[in-house]
MMTF fields as JSON, N, C-alpha, C and O atoms, coordinates in Angstrom:
{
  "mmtfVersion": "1.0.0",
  "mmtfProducer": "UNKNOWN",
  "numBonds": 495,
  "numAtoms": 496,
  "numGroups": 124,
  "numChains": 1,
  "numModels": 1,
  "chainsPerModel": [1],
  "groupsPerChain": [124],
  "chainIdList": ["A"],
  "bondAtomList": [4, 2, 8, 6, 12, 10, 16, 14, 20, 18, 24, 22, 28, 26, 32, 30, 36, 34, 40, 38, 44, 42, 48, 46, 52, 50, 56, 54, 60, 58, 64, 62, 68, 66, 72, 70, 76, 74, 80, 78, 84, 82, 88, 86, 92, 90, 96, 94, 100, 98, 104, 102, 108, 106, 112, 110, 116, 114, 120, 118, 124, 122, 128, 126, 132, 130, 136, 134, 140, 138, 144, 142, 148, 146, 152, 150, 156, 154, 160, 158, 164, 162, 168, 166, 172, 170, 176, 174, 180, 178, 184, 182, 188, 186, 192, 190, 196, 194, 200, 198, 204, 202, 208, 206, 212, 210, 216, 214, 220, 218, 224, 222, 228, 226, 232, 230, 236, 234, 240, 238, 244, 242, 248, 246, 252, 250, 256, 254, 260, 258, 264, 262, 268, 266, 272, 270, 276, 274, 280, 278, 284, 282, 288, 286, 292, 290, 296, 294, 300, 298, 304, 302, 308, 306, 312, 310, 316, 314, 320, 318, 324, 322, 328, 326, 332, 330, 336, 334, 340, 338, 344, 342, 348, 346, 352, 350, 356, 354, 360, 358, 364, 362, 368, 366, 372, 370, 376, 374, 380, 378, 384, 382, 388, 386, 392, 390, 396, 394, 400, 398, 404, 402, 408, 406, 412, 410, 416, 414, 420, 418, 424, 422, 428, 426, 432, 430, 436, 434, 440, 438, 444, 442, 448, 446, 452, 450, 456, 454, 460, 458, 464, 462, 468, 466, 472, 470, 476, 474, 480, 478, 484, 482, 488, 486, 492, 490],
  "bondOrderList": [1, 1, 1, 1, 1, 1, 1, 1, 1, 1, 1, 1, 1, 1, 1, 1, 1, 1, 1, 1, 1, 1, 1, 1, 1, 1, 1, 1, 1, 1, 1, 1, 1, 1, 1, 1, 1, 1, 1, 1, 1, 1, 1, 1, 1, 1, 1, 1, 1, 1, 1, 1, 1, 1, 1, 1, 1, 1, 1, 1, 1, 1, 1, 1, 1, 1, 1, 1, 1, 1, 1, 1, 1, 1, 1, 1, 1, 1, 1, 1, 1, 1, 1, 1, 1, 1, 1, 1, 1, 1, 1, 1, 1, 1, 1, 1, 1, 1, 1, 1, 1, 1, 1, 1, 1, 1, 1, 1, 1, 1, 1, 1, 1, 1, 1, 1, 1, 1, 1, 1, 1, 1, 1],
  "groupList": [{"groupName": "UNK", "atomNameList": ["N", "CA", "C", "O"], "elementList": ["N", "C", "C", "O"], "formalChargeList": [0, 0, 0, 0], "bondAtomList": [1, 0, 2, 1, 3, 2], "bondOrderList": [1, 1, 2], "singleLetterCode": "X", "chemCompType": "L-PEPTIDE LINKING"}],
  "groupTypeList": [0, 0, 0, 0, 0, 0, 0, 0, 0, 0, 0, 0, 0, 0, 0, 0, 0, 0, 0, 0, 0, 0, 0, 0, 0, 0, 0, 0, 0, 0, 0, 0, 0, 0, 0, 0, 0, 0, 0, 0, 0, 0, 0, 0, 0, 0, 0, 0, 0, 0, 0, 0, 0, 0, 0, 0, 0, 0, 0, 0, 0, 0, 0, 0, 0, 0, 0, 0, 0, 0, 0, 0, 0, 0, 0, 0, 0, 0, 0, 0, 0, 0, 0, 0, 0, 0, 0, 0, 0, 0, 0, 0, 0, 0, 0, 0, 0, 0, 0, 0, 0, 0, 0, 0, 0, 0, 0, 0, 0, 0, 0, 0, 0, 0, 0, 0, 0, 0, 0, 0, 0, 0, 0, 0],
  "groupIdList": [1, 2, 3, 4, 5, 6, 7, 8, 9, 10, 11, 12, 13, 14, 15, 16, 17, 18, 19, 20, 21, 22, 23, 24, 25, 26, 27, 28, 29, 30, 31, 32, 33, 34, 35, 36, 37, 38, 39, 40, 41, 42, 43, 44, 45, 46, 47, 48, 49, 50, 51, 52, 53, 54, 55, 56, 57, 58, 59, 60, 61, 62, 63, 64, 65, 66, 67, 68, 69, 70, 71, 72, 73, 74, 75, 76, 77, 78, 79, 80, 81, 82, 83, 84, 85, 86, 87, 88, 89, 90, 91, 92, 93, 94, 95, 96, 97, 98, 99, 100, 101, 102, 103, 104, 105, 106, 107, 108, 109, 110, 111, 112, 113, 114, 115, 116, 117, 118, 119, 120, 121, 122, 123, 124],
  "secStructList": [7, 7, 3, 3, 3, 3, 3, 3, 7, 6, 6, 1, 7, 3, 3, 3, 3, 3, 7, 7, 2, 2, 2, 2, 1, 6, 6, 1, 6, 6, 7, 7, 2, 2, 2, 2, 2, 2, 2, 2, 2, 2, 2, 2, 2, 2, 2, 2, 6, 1, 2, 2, 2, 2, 2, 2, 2, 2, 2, 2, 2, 2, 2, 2, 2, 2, 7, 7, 7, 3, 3, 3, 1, 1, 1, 7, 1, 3, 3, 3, 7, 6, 6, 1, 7, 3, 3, 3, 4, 4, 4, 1, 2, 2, 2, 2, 6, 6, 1, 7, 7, 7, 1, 6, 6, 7, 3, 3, 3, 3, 3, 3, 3, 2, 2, 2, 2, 2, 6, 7, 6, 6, 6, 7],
  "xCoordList": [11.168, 10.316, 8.996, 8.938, 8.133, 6.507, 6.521, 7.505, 5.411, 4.962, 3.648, 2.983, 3.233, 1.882, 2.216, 3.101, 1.101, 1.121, -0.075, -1.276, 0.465, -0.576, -1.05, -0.154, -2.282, -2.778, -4.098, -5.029, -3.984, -5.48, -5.953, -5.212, -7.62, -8.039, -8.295, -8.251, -8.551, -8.752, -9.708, -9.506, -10.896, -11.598, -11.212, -12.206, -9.842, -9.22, -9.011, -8.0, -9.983, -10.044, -8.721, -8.132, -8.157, -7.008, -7.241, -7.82, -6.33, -6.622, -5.29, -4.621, -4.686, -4.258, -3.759, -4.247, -3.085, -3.119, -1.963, -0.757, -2.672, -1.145, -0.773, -1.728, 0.323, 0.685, 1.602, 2.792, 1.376, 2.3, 3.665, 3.768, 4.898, 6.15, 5.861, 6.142, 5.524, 5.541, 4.818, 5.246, 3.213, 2.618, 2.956, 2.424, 4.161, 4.826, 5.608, 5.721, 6.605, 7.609, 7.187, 7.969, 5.963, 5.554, 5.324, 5.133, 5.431, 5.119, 6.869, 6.984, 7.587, 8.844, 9.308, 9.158, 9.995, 10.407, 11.812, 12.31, 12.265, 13.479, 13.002, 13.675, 11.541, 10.617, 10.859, 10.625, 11.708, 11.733, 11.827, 11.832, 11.875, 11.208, 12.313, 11.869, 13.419, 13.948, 13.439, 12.857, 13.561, 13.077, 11.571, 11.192, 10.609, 9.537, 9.684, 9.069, 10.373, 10.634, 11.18, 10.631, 12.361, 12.633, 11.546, 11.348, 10.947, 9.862, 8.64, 7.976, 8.279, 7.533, 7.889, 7.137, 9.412, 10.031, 9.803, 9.515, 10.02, 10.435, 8.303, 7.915, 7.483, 6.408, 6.099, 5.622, 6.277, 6.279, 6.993, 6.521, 8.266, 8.935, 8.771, 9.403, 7.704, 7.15, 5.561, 5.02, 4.906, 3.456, 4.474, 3.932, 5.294, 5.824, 6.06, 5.191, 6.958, 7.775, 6.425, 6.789, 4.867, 3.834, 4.282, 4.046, 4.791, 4.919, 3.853, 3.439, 2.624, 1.481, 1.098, 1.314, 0.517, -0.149, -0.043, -1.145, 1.043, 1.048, 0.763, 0.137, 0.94, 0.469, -1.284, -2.001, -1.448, -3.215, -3.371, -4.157, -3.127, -3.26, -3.339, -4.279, -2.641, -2.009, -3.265, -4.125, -3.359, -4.749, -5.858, -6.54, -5.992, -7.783, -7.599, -8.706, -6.424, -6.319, -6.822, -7.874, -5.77, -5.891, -7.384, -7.757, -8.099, -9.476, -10.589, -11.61, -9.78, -11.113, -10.528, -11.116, -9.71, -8.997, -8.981, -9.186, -8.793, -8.922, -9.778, -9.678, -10.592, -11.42, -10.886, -11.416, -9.815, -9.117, -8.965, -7.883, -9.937, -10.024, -8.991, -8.231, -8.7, -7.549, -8.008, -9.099, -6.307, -7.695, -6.507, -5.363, -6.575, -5.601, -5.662, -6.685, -4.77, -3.955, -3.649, -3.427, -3.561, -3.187, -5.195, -5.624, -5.55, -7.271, -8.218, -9.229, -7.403, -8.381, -7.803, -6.591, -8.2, -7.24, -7.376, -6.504, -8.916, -8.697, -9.93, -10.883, -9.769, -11.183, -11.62, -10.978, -13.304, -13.534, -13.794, -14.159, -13.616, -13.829, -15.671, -16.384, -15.75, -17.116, -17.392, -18.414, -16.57, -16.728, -16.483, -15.83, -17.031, -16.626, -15.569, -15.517, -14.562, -12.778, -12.936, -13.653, -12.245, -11.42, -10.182, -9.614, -9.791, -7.969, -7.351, -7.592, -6.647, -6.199, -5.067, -4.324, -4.84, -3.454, -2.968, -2.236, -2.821, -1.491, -0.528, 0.538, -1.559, -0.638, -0.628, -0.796, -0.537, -0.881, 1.262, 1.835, 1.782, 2.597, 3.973, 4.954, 3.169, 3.825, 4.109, 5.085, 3.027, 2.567, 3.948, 4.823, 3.873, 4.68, 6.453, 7.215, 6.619, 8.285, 8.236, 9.357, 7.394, 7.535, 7.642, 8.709, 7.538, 7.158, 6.549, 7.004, 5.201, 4.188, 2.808, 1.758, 2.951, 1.67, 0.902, 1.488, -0.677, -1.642, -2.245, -2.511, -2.334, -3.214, -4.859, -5.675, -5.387, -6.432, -6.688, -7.606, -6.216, -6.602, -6.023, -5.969, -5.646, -4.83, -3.564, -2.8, -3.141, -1.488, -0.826, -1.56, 0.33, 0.363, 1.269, 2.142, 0.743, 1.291, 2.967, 3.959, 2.676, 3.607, 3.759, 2.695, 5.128, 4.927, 5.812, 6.68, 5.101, 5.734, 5.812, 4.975, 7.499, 7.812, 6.858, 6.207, 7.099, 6.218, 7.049, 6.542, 8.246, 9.349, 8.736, 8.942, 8.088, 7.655, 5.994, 5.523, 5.53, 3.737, 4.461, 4.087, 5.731, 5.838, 6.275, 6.136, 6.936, 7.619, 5.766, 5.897, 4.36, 3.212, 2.75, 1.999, 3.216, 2.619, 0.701, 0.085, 0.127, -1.12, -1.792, -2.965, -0.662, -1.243, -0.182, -0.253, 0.633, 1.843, 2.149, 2.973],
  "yCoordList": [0.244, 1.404, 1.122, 0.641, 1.401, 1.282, 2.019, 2.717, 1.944, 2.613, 2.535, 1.597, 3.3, 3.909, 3.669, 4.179, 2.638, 2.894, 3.8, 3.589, 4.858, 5.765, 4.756, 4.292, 4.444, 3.587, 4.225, 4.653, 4.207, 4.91, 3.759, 2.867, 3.632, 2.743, 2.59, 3.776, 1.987, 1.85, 2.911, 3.655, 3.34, 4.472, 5.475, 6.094, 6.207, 7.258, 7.191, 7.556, 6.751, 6.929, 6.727, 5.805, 7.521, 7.169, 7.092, 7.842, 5.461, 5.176, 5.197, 5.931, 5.033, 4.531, 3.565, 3.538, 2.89, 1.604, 1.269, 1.508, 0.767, 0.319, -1.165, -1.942, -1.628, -2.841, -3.583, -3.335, -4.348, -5.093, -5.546, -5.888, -5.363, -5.468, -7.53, -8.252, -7.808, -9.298, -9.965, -10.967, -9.072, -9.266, -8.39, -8.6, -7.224, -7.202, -7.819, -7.793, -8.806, -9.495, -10.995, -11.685, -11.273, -12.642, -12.43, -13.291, -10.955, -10.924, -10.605, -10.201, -10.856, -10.509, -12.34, -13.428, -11.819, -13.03, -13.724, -14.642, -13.247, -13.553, -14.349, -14.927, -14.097, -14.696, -15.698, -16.483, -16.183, -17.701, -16.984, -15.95, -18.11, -18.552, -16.895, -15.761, -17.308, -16.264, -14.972, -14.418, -14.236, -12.982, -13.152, -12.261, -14.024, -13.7, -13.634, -12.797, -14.414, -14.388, -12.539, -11.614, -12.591, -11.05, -9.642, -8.787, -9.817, -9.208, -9.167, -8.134, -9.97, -10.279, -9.633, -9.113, -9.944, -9.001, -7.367, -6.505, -7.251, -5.544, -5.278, -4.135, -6.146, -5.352, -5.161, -4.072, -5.996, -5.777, -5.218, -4.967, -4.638, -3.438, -2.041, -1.034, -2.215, -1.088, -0.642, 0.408, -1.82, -1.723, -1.302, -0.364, -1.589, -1.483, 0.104, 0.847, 0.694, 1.875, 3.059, 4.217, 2.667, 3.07, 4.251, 5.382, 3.369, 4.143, 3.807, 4.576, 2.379, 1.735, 2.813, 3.663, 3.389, 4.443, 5.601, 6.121, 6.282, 7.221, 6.952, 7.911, 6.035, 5.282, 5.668, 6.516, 4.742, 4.997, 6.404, 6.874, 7.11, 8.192, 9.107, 9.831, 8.999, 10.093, 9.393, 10.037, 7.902, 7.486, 7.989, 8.371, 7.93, 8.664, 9.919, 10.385, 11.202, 12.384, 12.427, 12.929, 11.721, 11.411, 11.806, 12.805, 10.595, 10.199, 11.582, 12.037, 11.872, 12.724, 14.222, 15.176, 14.466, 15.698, 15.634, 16.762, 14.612, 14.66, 13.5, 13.136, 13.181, 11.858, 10.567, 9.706, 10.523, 9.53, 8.16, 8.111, 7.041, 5.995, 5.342, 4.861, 5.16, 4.431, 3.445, 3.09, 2.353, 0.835, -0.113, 0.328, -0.72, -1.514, -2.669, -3.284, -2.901, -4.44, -5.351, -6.461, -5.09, -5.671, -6.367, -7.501, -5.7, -5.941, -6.798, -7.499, -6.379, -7.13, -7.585, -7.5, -8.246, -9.06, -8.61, -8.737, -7.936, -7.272, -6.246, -6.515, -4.908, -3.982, -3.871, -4.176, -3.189, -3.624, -1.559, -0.89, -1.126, -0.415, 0.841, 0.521, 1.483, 2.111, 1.467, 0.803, 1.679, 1.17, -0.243, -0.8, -0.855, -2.222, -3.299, -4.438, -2.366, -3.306, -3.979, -3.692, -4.691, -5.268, -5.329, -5.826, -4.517, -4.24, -5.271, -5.667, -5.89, -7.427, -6.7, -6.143, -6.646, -6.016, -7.215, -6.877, -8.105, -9.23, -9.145, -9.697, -8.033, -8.601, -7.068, -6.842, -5.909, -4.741, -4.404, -3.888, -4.734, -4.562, -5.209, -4.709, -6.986, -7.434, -7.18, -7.557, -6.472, -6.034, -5.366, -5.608, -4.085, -2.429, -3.52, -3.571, -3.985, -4.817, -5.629, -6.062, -5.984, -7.014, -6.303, -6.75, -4.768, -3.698, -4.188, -4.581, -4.116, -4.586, -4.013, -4.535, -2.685, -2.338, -2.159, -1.944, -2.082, -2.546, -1.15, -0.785, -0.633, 1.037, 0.434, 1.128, -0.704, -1.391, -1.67, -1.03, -2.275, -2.827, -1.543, -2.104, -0.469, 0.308, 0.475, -0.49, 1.741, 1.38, 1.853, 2.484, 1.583, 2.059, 3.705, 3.756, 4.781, 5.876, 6.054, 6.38, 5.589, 5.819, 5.184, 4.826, 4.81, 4.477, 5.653, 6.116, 6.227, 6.914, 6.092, 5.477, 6.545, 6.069, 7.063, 8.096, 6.289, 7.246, 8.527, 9.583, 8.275, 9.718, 10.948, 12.159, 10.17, 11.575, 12.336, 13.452, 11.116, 11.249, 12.336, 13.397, 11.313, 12.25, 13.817, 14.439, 14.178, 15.633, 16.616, 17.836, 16.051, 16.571, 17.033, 16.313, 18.414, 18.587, 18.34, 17.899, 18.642, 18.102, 17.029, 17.004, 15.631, 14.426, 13.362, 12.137, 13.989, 13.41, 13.93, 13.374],
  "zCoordList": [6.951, 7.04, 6.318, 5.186, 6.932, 6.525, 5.263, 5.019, 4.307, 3.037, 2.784, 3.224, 2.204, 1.604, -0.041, -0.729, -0.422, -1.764, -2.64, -2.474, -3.613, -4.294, -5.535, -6.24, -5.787, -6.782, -7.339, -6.656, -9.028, -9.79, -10.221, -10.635, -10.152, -10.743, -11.985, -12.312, -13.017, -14.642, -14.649, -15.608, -13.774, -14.205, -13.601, -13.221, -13.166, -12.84, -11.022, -10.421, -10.548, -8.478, -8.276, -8.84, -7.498, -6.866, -5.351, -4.565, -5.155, -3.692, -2.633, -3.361, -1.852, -0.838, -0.081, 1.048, -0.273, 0.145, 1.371, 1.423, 2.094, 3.262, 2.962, 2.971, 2.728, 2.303, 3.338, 3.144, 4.287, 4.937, 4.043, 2.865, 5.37, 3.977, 3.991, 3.033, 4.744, 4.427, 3.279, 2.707, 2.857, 1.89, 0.346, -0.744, 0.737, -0.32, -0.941, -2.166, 0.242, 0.068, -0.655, -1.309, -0.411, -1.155, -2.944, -3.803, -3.065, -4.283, -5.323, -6.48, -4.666, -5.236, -5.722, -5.167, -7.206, -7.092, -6.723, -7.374, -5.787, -4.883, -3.411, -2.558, -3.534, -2.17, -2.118, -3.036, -0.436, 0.384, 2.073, 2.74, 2.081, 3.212, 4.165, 4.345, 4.472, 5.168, 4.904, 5.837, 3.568, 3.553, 3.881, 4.641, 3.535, 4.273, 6.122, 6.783, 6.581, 8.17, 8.364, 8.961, 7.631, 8.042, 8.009, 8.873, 6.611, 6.431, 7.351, 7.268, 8.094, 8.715, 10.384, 11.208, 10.427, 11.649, 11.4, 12.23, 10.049, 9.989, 9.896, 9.654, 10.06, 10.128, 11.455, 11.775, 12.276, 13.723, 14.196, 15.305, 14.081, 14.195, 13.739, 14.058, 12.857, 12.399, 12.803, 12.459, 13.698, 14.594, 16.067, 16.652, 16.515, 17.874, 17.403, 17.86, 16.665, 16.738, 16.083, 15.875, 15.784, 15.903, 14.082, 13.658, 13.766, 11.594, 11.232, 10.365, 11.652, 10.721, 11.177, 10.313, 12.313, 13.309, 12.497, 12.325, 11.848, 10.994, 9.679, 9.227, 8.79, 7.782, 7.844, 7.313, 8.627, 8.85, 9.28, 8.457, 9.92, 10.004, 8.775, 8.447, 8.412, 6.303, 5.731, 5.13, 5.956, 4.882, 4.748, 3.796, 6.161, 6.742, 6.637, 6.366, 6.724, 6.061, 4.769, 4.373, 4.028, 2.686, 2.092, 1.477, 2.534, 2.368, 2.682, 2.167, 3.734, 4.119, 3.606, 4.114, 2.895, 3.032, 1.121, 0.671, 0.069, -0.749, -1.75, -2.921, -0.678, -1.344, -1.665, -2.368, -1.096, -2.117, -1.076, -0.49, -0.787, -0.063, 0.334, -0.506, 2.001, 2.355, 2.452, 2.898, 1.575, 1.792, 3.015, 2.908, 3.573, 4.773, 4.11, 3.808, 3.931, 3.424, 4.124, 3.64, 5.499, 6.355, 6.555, 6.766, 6.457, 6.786, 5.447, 5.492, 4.394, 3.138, 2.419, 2.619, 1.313, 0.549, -0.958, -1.818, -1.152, -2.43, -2.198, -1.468, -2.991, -2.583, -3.954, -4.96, -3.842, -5.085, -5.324, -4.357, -6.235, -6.411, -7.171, -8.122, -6.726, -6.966, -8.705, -8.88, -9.746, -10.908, -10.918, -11.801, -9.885, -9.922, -9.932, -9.467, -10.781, -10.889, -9.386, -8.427, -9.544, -8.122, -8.563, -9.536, -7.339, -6.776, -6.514, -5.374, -7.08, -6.387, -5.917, -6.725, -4.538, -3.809, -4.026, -4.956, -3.945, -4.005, -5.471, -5.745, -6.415, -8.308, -8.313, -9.512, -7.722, -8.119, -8.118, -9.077, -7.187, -7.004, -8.11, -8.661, -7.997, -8.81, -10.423, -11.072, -10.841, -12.308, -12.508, -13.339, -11.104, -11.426, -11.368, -12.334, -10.5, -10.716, -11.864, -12.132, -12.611, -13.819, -14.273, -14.692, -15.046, -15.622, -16.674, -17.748, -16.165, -16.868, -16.627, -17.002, -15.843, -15.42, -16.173, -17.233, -16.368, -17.455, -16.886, -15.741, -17.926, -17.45, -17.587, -16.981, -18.274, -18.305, -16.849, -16.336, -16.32, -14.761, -13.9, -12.805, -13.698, -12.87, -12.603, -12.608, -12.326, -12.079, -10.542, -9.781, -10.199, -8.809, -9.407, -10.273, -8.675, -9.011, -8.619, -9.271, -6.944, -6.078, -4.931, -4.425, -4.101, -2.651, -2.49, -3.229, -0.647, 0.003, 1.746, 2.406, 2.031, 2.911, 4.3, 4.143, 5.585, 6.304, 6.793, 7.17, 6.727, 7.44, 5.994, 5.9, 5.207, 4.664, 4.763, 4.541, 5.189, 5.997, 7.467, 7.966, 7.777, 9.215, 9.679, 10.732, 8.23, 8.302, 7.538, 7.439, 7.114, 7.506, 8.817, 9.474, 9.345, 10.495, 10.387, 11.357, 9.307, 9.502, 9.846, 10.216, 9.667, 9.435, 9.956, 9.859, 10.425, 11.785, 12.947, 13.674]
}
């Protein structure tokens, strides 16, 4: 199942983020080669069954409904933020499973799965 991650930056912005599960999965440290292959299946099972489609959808709500920038992961590799930080999506994740998140660099608030973007009649 697809996810939306909620992330604040060191100067408070909270953003959005869509994270491919394959580019989540490289950041785990159980990562080889198979779970990246599977991971990589369950994202294309999740562009076919059209969840990224609602994903992006809740983002650009998000964004335009509470300011809060959807950033596509699948599209960039790190965003830089209005106060300058740069978001490194590849360690943002890894920080929060090391439990080590650094309220200095940002923390991730939350992931939400999309069956809960989808029970939003506004934004599903």
């Amino acid at each position: 199942m697809a996810a939306s991650i909620a992330y604040k930056c060191k100067c408070g912005k909270k953003y959005h983020i869509y994270m491919p599960m394959a580019r989540m999965t490289k950041q785990l440290p159980s990562m080889n080669e198979t779970n990246m292959e599977k991971a990589k299946e369950v994202d294309k099972e999740n562009i076919a069954s059209g969840e990224i489609g609602v994903i992006k959808k809740y983002g650009l709500w998000v964004e335009a409904n509470l300011g809060e920038p959807f950033v596509d992961g699948s599209i960039v590799e790190n965003y830089q933020c209005k106060c300058g930080a740069i978001i490194d999506l590849d360690n943002i994740l890894k920080r929060q499973m090391d439990n080590t998140p650094d309220s200095s660099e940002g923390c991730v608030l939350s992931v939400t799965d999309v069956s809960s973007m989808q029970r939003r009649s506004d934004v599903g």
